[in-house]
LOLUM-540637 format. One record per residue: z, x negated, y negated of N, C-alpha, C, O in turn. Coordinates in pm, whole numbers, plus 50000, padded with zeros to 5 digits. Each point is the difference from the previous one (the first is absolute). Layout:
<atoms>
ZXYZXYZXYZXY;...
</atoms>
This chain:
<atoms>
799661310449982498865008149957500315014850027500085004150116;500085003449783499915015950027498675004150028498974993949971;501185019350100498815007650042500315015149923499775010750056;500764988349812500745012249905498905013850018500195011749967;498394980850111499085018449945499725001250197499095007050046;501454988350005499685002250120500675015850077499475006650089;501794995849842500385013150066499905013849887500405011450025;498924983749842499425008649926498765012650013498784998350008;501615008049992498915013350040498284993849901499994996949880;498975002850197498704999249924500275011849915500635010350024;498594984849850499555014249881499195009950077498904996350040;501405012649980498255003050099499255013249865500425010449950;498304981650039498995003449939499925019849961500265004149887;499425003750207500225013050063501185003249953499845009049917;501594987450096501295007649903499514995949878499855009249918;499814978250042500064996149823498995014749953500375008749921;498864991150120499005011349961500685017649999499565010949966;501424985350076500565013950066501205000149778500035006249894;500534983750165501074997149862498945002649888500125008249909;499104985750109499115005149811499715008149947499875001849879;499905008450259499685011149953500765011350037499685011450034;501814980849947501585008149999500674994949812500805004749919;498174982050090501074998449822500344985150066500684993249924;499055001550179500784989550028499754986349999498854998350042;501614992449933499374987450045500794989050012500844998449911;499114992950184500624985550024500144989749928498984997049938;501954996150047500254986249991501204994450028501115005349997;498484979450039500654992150063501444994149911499894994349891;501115007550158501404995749914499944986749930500494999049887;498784987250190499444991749946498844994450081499745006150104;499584983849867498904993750105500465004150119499465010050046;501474984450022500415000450168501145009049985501114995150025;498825016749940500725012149947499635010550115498874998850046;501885010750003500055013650082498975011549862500115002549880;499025001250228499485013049857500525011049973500345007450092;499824995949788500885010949939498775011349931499324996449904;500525015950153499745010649953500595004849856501195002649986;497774998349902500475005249871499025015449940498805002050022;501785003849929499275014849978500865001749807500925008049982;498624984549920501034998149893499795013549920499015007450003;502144993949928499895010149909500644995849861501204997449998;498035001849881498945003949979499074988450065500414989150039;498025016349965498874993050076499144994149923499715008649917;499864984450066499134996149866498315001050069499695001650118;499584997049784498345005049998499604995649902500505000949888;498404993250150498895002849878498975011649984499245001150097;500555008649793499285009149981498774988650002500044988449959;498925018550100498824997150028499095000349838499234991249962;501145021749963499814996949876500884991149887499714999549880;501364993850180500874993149886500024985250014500764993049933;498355002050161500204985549978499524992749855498925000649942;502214992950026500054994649865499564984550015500564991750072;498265005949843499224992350002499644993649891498975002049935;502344985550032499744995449908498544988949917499004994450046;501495006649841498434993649911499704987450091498844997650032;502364993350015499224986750015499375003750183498944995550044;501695010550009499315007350137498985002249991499334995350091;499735014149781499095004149994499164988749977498795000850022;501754988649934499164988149934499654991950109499114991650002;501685011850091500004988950186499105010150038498884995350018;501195017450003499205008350063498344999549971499164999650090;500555000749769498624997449952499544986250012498784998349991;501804993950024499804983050012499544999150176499434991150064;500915017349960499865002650166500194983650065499114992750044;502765003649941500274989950034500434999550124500404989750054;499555021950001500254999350203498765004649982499285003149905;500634996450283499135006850057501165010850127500834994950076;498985014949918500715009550052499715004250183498955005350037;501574993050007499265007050151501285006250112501204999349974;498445004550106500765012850037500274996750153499085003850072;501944990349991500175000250163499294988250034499245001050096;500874983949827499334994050063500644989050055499584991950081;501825009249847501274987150045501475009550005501124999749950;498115008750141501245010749999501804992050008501015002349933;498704986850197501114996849974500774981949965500954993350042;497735005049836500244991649960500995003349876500784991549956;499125021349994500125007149874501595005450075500954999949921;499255003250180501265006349992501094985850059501175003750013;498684986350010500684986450053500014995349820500934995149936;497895008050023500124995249826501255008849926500764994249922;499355017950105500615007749988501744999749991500755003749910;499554989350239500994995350065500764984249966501164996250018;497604996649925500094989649946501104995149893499914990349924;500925016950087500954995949884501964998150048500375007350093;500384986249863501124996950015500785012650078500664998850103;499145011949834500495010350061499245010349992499575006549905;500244994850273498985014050000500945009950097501154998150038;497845014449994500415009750096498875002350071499975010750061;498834980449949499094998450107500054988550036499574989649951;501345014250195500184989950129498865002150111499315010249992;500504981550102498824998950068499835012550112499025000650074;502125009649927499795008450061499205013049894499265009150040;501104988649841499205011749881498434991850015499095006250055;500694981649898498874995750044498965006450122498955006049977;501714991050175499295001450085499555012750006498825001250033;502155014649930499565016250023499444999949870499315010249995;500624983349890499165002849924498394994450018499085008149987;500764983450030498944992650089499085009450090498774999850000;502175009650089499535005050108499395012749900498815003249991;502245002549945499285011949875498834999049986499115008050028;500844978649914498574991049926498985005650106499035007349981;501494986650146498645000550068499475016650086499095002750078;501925004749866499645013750061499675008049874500295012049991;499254982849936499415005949826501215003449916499745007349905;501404989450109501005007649911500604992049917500285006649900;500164979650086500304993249946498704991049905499124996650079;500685000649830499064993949909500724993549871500985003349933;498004985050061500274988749886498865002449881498835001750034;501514998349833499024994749905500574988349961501184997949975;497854994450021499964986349964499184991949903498804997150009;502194999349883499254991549910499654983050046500754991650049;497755007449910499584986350037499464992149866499635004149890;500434987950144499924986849875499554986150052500754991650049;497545006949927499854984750065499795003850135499614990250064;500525022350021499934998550166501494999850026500474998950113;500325002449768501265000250063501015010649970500235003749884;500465001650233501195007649977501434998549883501024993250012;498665014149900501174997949871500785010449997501164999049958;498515008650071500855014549986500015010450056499064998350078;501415014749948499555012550081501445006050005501114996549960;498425013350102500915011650054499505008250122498905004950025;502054995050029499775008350196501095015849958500865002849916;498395004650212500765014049975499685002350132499634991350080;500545023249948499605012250089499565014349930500555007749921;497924992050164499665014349959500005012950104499704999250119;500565008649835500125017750131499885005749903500734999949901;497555010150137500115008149941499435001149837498784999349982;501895002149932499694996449864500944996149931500145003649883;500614989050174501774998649959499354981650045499244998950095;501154989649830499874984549985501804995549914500405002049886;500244991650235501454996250039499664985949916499224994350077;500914999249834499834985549935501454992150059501145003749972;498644988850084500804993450075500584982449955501074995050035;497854998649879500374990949968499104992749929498895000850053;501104991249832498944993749966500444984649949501224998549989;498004990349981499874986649937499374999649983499085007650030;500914977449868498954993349917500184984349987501004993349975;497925003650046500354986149935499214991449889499924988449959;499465026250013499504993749826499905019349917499625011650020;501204977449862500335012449880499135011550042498934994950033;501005018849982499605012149999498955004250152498945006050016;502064987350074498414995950112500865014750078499365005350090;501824999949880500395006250101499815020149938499725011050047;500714981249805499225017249867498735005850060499705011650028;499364971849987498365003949985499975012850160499575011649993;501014981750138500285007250094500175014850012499485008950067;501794990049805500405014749991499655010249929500585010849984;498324984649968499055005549885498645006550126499325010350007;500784981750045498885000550070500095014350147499155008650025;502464988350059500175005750045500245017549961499815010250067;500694987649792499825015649956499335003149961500135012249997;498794984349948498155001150007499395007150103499365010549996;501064979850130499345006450132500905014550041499425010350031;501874988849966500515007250057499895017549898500245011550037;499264982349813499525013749951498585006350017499735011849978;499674981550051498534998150050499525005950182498965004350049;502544992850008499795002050126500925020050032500245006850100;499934995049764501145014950031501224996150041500405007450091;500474982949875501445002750044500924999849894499754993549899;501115012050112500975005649941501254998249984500885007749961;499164980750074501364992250012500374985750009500064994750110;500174999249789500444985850064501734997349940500665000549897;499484996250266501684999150013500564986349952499564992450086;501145000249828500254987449993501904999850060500874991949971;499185015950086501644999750070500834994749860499775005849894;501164983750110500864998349862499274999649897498814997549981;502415006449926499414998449838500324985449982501084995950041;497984995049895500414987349928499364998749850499125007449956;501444983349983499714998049868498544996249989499385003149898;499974989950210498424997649998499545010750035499055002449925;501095006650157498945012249990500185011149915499065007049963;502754995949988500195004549898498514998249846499425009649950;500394978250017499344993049912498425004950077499155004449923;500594994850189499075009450000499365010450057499085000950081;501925010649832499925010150031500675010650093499685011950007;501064983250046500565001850114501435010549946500854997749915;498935014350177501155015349949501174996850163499794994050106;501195012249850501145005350081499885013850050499795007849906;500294998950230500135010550014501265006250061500804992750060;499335015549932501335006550113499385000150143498825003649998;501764992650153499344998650109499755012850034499334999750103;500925013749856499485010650008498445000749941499005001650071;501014997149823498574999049973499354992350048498975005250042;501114981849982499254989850028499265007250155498815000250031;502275004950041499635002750111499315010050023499365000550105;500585012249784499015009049982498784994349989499025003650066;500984981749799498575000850015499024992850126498835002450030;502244987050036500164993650128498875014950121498964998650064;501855012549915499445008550123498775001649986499114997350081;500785008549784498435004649959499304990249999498905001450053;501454985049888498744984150037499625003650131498825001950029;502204999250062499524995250154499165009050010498984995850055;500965016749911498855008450062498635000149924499265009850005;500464979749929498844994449946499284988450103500284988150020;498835019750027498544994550054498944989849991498785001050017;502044987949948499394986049928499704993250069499855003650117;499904981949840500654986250054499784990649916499295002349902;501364983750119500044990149880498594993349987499324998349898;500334997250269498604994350004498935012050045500355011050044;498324984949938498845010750065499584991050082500414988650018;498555018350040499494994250130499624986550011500504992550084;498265002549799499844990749966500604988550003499674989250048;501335014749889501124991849931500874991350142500414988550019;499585023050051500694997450150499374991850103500554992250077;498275010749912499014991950086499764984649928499924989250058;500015013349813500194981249948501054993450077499944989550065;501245020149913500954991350055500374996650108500684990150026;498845018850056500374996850158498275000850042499525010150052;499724978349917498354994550060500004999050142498984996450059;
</atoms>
C-alpha cells in the first residue's frame, strides 16, 4: 500500500488566491499527480458579451428544462467534475477548493432535473474577475444551461471577466477568444479592482442557515 500524498505539500487555500490574481492556476499532473502551476499564453476567455448561444440552447433554455441554483452541491459538482478517466482534479484540488467554497470564493452553478444533479460548472470569484474551472453534464445541454446562466449573473453582478484558462474546441464553439497573456493580465488587474461579489447577502445566508 502506498501513502503517494502523504509527503506532498497541502494546496493551501491563501497562496491559490495569491496565484489568481498573478495569472495563475493549478493542476494536478494526473488524479494522484504532484500540482503544477500554469500561467498559459495565449489565455483564453469568454467575452461576457460573446457567449454564443445556439438555436437548440435557446429551445432548452425557454422549455426551462433544469432548474438552476447556485452553491448548493458545491462539491458534488466538482467530484462530478473529476469524474472522468482522466482528470487533473485529484483529492488534494478537491479539498483547497472546498475550503474556497466555504470562505465565499469558490462557487458552483448547478443544473437540476427531477431533484437531481445533471450538470454544472464550479469556478473562483475575486473581485470582478470569475476563473471557470471546470464543468459536466449528464444530460444533453445541462452544463450550456449553467453557463448561460453564470454569465447572466456575472453580467448582472458588474464583472468583467471570465477566465476559461485553455482554449478547447467546446468553448471555442461557444464563444470563447484567445488572448496574448499580456492582455489577459491587463484585463485580470483592472477585474480585481472591481467591488463586487458572486453571491449577496441573502443568497449567503440561504446557504449557510
Amino acid at each position: 500500500m502506498t501513502h503517494h500524498n502523504e509527503h506532498q505539500q497541502k494546496l493551501d487555500p491563501d497562496f491559490l488566491l495569491v496565484a489568481y490574481c498573478n495569472g495563475y492556476f493549478p493542476m494536478a499532473s494526473h488524479r494522484h499527480g504532484p500540482i503544477e502551476w500554469y500561467s498559459p499564453d495565449p489565455r483564453a476567455i469568454i467575452p461576457l458579451d460573446g457567449l454564443h448561444v445556439s438555436r437548440s440552447l435557446r429551445r432548452t433554455l425557454k422549455r426551462n428544462v433544469f432548474t438552476v441554483r447556485i452553491n448548493t452541491a458545491f462539491e458534488s459538482v466538482i467530484r462530478a467534475c473529476a469524474g472522468r478517466a482522466e482528470t487533473w482534479i485529484s483529492e488534494e484540488i478537491i479539498a483547497a477548493y472546498t475550503d474556497l467554497h466555504h470562505r465565499g470564493f469558490a462557487h458552483s452553478v448547478e443544473s437540476w432535473h427531477d431533484e437531481q444533479l445533471v450538470g454544472g460548472l464550479y469556478g473562483v470569484a475575486i473581485g470582478g474577475a470569475f476563473f471557470g474551472e471546470s464543468m459536466f453534464y449528464r444530460m444533453t445541454d445541462a452544463s450550456k444551461v449553467a453557463l448561460v446562466h453564470l454569465v447572466e449573473r456575472l453580467k448582472r453582478r458588474g464583472f468583467t471577466l471570465l477566465d476559461t484558462q485553455f482554449m478547447t474546441e467546446h468553448l471555442r464553439a461557444l464563444g470563447a477568444i484567445e488572448l496574448p497573456r499580456r492582455s489577459y493580465l491587463r484585463l485580470l488587474f483592472k477585474a480585481l479592482t472591481i467591488n463586487t461579489s458572486f453571491v449577496d447577502q441573502q443568497e449567503s445566508a440561504r446557504q449557510n442557515p
